[in-house]
N, C-alpha and C positions, 0 to 999 in steps of 0.2 A: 677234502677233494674239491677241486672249482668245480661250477655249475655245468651239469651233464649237457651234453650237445647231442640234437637227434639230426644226421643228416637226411636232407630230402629228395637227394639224388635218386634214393631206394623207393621211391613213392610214385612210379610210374602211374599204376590204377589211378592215381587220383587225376583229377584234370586239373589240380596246379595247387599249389598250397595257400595261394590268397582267397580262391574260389573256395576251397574246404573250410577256409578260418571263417569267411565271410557267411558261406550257408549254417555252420555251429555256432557262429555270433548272435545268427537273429533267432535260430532256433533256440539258443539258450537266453536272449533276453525274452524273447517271448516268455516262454518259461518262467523267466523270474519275474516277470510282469506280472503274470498271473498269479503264482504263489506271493507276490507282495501285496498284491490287491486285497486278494482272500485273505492273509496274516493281516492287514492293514486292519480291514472290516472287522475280523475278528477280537483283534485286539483293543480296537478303540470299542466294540460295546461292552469287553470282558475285564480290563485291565484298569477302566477309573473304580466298576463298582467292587474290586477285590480290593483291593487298594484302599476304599471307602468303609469297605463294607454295607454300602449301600444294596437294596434288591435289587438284582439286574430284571429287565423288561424283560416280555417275553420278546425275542431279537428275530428280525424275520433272515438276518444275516448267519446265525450259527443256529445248528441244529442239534448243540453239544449236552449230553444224557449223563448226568449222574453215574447212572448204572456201564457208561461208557470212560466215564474219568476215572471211575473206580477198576475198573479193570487194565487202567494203564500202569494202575502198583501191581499186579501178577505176573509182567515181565516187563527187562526192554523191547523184547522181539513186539509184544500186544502195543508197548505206548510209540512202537517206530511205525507200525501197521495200519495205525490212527494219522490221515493228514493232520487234523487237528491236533492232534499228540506231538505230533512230528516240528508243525507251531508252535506247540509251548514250552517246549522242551529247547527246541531254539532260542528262545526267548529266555531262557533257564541260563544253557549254554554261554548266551552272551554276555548276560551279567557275572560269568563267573570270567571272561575274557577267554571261552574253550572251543569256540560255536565251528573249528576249523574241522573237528572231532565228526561231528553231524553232518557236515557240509560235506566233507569228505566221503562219509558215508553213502551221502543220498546222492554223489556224483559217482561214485560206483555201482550204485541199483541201476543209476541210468546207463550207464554206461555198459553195461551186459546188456543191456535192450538196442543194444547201437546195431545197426547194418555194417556188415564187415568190411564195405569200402569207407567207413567212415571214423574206424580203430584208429588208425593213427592219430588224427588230428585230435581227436576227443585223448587219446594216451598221450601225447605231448602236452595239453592241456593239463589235465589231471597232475604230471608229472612234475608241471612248472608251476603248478598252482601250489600243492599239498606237499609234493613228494623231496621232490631236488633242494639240498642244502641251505639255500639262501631262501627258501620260497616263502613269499608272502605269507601262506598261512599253512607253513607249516606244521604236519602232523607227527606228533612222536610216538617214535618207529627208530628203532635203535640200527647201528652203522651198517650191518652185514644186511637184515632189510632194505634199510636206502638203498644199497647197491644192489638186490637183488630186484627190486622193485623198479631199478633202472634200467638192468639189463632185459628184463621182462615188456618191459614199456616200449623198447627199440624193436623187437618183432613181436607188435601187439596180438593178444588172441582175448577172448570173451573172458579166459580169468586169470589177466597178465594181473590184475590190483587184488587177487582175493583174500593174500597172506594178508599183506595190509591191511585190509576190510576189516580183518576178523580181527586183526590186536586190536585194532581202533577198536572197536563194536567192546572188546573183553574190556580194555582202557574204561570205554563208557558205563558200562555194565555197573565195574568193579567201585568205581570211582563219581563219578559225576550222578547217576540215575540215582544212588540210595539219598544223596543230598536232596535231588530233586524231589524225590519222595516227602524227604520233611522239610521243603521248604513252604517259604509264609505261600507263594504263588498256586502252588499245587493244592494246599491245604484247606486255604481259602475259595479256589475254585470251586472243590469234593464239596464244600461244607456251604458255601452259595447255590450250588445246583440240588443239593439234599432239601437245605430249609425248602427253596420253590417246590419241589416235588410233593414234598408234604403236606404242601397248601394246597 
């Protein structure tokens, strides 16, 4: 099926579609300013000395606990619960070329927090990002989903994406989080943050 069309004739409340794209535009770069900032910092003190194996410093930038990393292997729901979790596990994502999984995910957290004149524009977004056939990234969600997840998206409510959500989240659960568990990144972190603790 060609790429889903949402017409905007239906979007009276709003006060104009350039004006909604434009106030979700800065709102969501901000947003990702900030979550790049924080991953950035986070990353460059945590990611040469895993990597080295070297002792990481005591970091006045991450305040990330052993006893907190360790609890990201008792579920997804604990390591998605964790901004920091939620970091490295992106980071996990990316390397494996899956990060659309995550992305998706944590643009549906937000998006149930949205203010209801602002459903739409945040649901067209969503839709043309993850959701609609050709989209850049893409989430798999099989054919009768895509369409219903489309049809859902054209009169948005708080849980027009939740079917969605949830295969995504099981997809991740199932598949990507057990890797994560034994990978060298996660392993190495659990076992950098132990040795320091112990000293």
């Amino acid at each position: 099926m060609p790429g889903f069309f949402f017409p905007h004739n239906n979007m009276t409340e709003l006060n104009g579609k350039d004006d909604c794209k434009l106030a979700e535009g800065k709102i969501h770069k901000k947003k990702q300013k900030a979550f790049g900032a924080d991953l950035k910092n986070y990353l460059k003190c945590m990611v040469p000395h895993i990597e080295s194996g070297i002792k990481t410093s005591n970091s006045r930038n991450v305040m990330l606990s052993a006893e907190e990393v360790l609890q990201w292997s008792q579920s997804l729901e604990k390591l998605l619960a964790s901004q920091s979790g939620q970091g490295v596990f992106r980071e996990f994502l990316k390397s494996e070329f899956s990060e659309e999984n995550i992305e998706f995910w944590l643009a549906c957290e937000d998006y149930k927090k949205t203010k209801s004149d602002h459903l739409h524009c945040k649901a067209e977004r969503i839709y043309q990002e993850f959701v609609q056939s050709d989209a850049i990234k893409q989430i798999n969600i099989d054919y009768q989903m895509r369409e219903a997840t489309a049809k859902r998206a054209q009169d948005p409510t708080h849980t027009s994406f939740d079917e969605a959500q949830r295969t995504v989240y099981i997809l991740m659960e199932r598949d990507s989080y057990p890797r994560f568990l034994r990978s060298k990144a996660y392993l190495n972190l659990l076992n950098q943050l132990q040795t320091n603790t112990s000293k």
